[in-house]
C-alpha positions in Angstrom: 25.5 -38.6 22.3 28.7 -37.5 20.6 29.5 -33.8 20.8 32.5 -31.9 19.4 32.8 -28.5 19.0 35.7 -26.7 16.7 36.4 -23.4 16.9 38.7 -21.1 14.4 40.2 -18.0 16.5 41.6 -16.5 13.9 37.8 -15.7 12.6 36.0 -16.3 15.6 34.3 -19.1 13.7 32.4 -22.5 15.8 31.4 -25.7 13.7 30.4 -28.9 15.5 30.4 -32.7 15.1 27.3 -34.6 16.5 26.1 -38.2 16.6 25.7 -41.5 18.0 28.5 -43.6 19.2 25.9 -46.4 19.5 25.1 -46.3 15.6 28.4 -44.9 14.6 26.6 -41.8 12.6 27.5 -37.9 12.6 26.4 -34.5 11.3 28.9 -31.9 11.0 27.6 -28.1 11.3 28.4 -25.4 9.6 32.1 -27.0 8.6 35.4 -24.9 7.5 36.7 -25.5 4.3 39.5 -27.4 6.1 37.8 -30.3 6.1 40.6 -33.0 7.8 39.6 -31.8 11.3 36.0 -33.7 11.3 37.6 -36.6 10.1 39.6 -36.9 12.0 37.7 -36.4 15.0 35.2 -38.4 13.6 37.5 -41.4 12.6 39.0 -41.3 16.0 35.0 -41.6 17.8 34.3 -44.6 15.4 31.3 -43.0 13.6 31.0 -41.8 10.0 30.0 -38.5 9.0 26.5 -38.8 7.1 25.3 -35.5 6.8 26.2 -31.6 6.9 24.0 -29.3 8.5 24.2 -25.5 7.5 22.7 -23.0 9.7 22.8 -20.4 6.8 25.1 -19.0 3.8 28.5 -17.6 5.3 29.4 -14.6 4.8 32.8 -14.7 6.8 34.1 -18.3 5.2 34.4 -21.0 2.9 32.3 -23.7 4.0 33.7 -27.0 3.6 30.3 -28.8 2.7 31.5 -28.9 -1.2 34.6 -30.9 0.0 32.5 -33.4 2.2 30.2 -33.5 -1.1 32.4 -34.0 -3.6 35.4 -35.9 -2.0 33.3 -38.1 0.5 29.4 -37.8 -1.2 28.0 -36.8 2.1 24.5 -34.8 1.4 24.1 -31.4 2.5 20.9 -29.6 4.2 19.8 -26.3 3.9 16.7 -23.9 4.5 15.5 -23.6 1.2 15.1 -19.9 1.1 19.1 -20.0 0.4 18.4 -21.0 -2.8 21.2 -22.8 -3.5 23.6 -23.5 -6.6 24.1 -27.0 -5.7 22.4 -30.5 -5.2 21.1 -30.3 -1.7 18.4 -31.8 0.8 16.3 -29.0 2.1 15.4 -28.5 5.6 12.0 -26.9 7.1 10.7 -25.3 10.4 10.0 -27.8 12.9 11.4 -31.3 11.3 13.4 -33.4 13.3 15.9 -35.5 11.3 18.1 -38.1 13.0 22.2 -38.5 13.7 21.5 -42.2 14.7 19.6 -41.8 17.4 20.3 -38.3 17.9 17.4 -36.2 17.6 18.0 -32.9 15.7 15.1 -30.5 15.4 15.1 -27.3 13.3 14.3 -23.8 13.9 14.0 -21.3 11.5 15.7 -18.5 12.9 15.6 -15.5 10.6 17.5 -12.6 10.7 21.1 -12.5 10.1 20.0 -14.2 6.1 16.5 -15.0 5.9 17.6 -18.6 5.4 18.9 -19.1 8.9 17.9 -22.1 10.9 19.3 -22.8 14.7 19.4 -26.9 15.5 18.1 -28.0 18.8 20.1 -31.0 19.7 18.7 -34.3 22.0 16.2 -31.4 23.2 19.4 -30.4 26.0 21.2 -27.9 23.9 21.1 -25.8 20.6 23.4 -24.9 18.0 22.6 -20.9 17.4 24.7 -20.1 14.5 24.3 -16.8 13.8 21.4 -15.7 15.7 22.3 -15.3 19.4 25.9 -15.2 20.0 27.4 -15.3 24.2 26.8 -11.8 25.4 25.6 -10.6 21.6 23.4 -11.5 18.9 24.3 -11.2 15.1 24.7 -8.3 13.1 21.4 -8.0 10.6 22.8 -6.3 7.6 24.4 -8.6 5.5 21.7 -10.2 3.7 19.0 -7.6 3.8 18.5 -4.3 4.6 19.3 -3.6 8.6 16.3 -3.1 9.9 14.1 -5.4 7.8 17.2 -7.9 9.3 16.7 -6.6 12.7 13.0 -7.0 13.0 13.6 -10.3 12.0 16.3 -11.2 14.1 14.4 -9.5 17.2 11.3 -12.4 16.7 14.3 -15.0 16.2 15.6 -14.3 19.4 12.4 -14.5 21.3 11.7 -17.7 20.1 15.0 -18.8 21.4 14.0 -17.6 24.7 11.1 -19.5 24.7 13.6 -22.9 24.9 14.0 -24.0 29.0 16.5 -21.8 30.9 18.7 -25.2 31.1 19.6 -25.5 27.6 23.4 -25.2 26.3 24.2 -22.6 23.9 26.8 -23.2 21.1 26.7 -20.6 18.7 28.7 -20.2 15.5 30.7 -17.1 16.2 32.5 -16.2 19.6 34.7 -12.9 20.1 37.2 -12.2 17.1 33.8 -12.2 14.7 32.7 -9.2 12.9 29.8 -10.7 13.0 29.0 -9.1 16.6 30.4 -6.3 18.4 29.7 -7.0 22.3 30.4 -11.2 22.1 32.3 -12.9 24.9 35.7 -15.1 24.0 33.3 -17.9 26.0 32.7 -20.5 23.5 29.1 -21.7 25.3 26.4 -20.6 27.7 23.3 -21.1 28.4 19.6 -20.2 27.5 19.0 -18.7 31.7 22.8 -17.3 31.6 22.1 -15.1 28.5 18.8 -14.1 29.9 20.1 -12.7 32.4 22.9 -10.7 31.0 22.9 -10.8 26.9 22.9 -7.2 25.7 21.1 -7.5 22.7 18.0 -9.7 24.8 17.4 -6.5 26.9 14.6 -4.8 24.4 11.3 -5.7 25.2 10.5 -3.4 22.7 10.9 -4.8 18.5 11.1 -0.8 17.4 13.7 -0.3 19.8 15.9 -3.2 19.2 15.2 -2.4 15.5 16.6 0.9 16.6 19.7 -0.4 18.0 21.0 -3.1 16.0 19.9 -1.7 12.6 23.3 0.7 13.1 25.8 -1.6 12.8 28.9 0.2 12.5 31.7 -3.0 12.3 33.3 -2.9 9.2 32.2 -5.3 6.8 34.8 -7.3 5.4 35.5 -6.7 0.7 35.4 -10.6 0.9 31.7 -10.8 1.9 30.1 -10.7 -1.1 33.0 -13.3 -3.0 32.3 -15.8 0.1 28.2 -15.6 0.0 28.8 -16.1 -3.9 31.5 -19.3 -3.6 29.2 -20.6 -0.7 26.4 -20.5 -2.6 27.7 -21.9 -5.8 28.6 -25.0 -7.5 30.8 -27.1 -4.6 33.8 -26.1 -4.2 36.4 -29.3 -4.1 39.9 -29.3 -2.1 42.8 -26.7 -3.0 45.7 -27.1 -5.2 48.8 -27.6 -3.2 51.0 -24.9 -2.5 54.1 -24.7 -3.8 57.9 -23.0 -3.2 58.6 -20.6 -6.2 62.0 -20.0 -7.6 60.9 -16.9 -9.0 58.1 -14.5 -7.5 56.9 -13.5 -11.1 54.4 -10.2 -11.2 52.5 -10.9 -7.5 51.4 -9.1 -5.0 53.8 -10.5 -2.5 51.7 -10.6 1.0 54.0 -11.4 3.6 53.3 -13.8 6.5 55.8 -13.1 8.8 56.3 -11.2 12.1 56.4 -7.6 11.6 60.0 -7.3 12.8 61.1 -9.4 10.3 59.3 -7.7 7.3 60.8 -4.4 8.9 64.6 -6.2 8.6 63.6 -6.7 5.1 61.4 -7.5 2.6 61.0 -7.1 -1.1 59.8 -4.0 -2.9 55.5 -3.5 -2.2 55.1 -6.3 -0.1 52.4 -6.4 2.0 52.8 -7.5 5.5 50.0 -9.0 7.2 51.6 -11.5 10.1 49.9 -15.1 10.6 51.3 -15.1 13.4 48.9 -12.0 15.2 45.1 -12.1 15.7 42.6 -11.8 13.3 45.1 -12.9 10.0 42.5 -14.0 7.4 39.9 -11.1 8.1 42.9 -8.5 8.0 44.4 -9.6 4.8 41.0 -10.0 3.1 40.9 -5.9 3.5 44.1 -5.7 2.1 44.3 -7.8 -0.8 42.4 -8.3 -4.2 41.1 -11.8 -5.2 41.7 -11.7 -9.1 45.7 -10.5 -8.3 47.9 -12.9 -8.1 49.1 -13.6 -4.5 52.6 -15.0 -3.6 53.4 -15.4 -0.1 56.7 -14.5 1.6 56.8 -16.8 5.1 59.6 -17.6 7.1 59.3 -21.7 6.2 56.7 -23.9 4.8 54.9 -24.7 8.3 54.3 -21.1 8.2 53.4 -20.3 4.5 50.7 -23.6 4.5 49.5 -22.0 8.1 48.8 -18.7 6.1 47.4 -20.2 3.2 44.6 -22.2 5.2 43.4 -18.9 6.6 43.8 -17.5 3.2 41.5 -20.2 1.6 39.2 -19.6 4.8 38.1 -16.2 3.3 38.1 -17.1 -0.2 41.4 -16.8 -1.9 41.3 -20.0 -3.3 44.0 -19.8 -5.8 47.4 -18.8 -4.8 50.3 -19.0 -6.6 53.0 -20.1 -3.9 55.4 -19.2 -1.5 59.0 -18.1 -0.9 61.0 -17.9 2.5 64.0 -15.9 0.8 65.0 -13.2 -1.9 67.6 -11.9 -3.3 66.8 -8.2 -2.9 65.2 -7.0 0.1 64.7 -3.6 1.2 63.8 -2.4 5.0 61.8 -0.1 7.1 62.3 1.9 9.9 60.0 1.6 12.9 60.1 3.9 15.8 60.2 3.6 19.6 57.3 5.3 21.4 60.0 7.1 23.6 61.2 8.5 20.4 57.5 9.7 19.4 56.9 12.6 21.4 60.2 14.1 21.3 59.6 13.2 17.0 56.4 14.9 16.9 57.5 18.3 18.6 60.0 18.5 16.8 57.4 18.6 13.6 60.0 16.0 11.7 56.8 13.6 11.3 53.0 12.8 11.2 51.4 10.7 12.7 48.6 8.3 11.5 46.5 6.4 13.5 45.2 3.2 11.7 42.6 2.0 14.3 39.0 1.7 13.9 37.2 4.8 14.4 35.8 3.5 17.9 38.9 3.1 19.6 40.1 6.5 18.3 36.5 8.4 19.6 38.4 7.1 23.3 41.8 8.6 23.3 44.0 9.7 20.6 46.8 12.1 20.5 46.6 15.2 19.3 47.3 16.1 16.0 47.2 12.8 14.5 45.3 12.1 11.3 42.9 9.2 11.3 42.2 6.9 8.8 41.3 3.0 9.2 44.6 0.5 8.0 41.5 -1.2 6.2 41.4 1.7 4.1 44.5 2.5 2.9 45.2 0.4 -0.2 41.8 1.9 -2.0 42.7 5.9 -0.4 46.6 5.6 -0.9 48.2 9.1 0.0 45.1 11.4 -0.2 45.1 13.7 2.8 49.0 12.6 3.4 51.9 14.9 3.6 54.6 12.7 1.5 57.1 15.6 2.5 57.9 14.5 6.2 57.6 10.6 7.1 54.2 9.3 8.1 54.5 7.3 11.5 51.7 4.6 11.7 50.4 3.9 15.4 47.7 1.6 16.8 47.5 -0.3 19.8 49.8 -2.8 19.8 52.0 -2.8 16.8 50.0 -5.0 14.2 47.9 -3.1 12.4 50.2 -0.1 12.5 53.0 -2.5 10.5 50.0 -3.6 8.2 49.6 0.1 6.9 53.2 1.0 6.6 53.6 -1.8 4.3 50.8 -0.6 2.2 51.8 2.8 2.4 55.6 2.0 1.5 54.3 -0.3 -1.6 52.8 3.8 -2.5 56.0 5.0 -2.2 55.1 6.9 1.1 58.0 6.9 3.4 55.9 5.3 6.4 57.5 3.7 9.5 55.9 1.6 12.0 55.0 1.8 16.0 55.9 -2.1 16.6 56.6 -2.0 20.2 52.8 -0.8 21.5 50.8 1.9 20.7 48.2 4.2 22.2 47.7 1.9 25.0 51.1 2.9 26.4 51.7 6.1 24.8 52.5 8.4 27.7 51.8 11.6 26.4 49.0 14.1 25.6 46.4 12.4 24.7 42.3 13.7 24.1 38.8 12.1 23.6 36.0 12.7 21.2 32.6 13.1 23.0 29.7 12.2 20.7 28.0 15.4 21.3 30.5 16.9 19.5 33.4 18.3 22.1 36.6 17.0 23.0 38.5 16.7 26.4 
């Protein structure tokens, strides 16, 4: 048996190649929309890729089944409960179809989307998808309401437990997902292993996981709803080349590059979310619009195509190019944390902390105002004072350069922690107790 799993870190996203060496046929699973790295992989094994298995309808990225479809007419199976927009084979509870000798039997596995199926592969391992996840199982509130979702999901899960403890599990997310909040950065396990210690397998009780699960507080992403829709939809063939510009044009200019550089200078309202840093595609997709017209600033073309792959990942299809320099930049200032403290008594700034509402609840420093970086293009300046400069902080310099740059395009005069964060901020500091006290 040929097995060959891929898995995107930037979105905490796993697709798999399976066959038969013997008959030189494949299935891919739940493919990206970058296509080349199956074929390749599956070029350089001998076989041919005959079929695409989805577990479901992502919410979280661009399948790549159109592209298999359209530029290699490779069928494409899903439940049928998906309903579909596009010619497809459709899949049931309990069939068995065949990568060469391969068997591949289907689950239905509802929960996450009512459509979801898990594939149980040469009856040794399965391919979870979105259902149980290493330490976690999916979130239920994307497709229906959470605790119609979770009640679901709960019955999902103890079917999977019914599979022999031996079993390899491959799922389709790992940590770096907002698709679950407590998963491990492993990238497999097993059916015993999660038994044992999964956190979301330790309710014997459906109300009570129904209780649980149904509050999902991870954000959900603005492109959710545009990537169900394009994954759904007529197939989607490859992208249009991207291009160098000679003149930006009326953009939103999102740039690419590290966050010192956009702080040595950039043009006027750029965004700057950096490829370089975690979680690229999910962070820009809460910072830009799809129907505005995106030009990237990157520091060369390896780094511009890099961007616009995770881009495409999330559903901005169409962008209009790329430029690595202009002739009028301006800059921003960031500020030392040694410089905070000393910054802040002096009353000369505020301070805004940009992280998640979680990692604030555990330590935060006093005084600060709170609101998410995710948020700050839709609340711009309300609850700001624009007097004194606002000082963006979170824990390690990323996020806290992504909301200066969306502050500054507001005209805000905001200035970046790049060097750390809370994490090393050795001053005062308090926590929020969920009763209702602080410390």
């Amino acid at each position: 048996m040929l097995f060959r799993q891929f898995v995107d870190d930037d979105l905490g996203c796993a697709s798999y190649l399976i066959g038969d060496s013997a008959t030189d046929e494949a299935f891919v699973v739940d493919p990206a929309y970058a296509i080349e790295q199956y074929l390749e992989a599956a070029d350089a094994e001998g076989v041919r890729i005959v079929r695409v298995l989805e577990t479901h309808t992502h919410a979280d990225h661009v399948s790549g089944h159109g592209r298999f479809a359209l530029e290699h007419g490779v069928p494409v199976s899903v439940h049928p409960i998906a309903e579909p927009d596009y010619p497809h084979d459709p899949i049931e509870d309990g069939q068995t179809l065949h990568a060469g000798s391969v068997p591949v039997r289907v689950l239905h596995t509802p929960g996450h989307r009512p459509e979801h199926c898990a594939f149980v592969v040469d009856e040794r391992l399965v391919l979870t998808g979105d259902s149980l996840f290493v330490g976690d199982a999916a979130r239920p509130d994307l497709a229906v309401e959470a605790r119609e979702g979770a009640e679901g999901l709960f019955h999902s899960l103890q079917r999977l437990m019914q599979l022999p403890d031996a079993y390899d599990v491959y799922p389709g997310h790992v940590a770096g997902s907002l698709c679950g909040a407590a998963m491990s950065p492993a990238h497999s396990t097993t059916i015993g292993a999660e038994k044992r210690s999964n956190v979301a397998l330790a309710f014997g009780d459906v109300q009570e996981f129904i209780a649980t699960s149904a509050g999902v507080s991870t954000p959900r992403p603005p492109t959710t709803a545009r990537v169900v829709e394009l994954n759904r939809g007529p197939f989607i063939s490859a992208p249009a080349e991207l291009g160098s510009l000679g003149e930006i044009g009326i953009a939103t200019v999102l740039d690419v590059r590290p966050a010192a550089a956009h702080a040595a200078g950039h043009v006027h309202g750029a965004f700057n979310v950096p490829v370089s840093a975690s979680s690229f595609a999910t962070r820009a997709g809460f910072i830009l619009d799809p129907v505005e017209r995106i030009v990237l600033h990157a520091s060369d073309n390896d780094e511009a195509q890099r961007a616009a792959r995770g881009l495409r990942s999330v559903g901005f299809l169409e962008l209009a190019g790329y430029f690595t320099s202009a002739d009028s930049t301006e800059a921003s200032s960031p500020v030392e944390l040694d410089d905070l403290e000393r910054l802040l008594q002096e009353g000369s700034v505020q301070v805004l902390d940009v992280r998640e509402k979680s990692e604030r609840d555990e330590r935060y420093i006093p005084g600060s105002l709170h609101i998410p970086y995710r948020l700050l293009r839709e609340t711009g300046t309300d609850g700001l004072d624009t007097s004194k400069p606002v000082v963006t902080i979170c824990e390690t310099g990323t996020r806290a350069s992504i909301a200066a740059s969306v502050l500054a395009a507001a005209g805000v005069d905001a200035r970046p922690v790049l060097d750390g964060g809370i994490e090393n901020w050795r001053g005062q500091t308090v926590s929020f107790r969920r009763c209702g006290g602080s410390t």
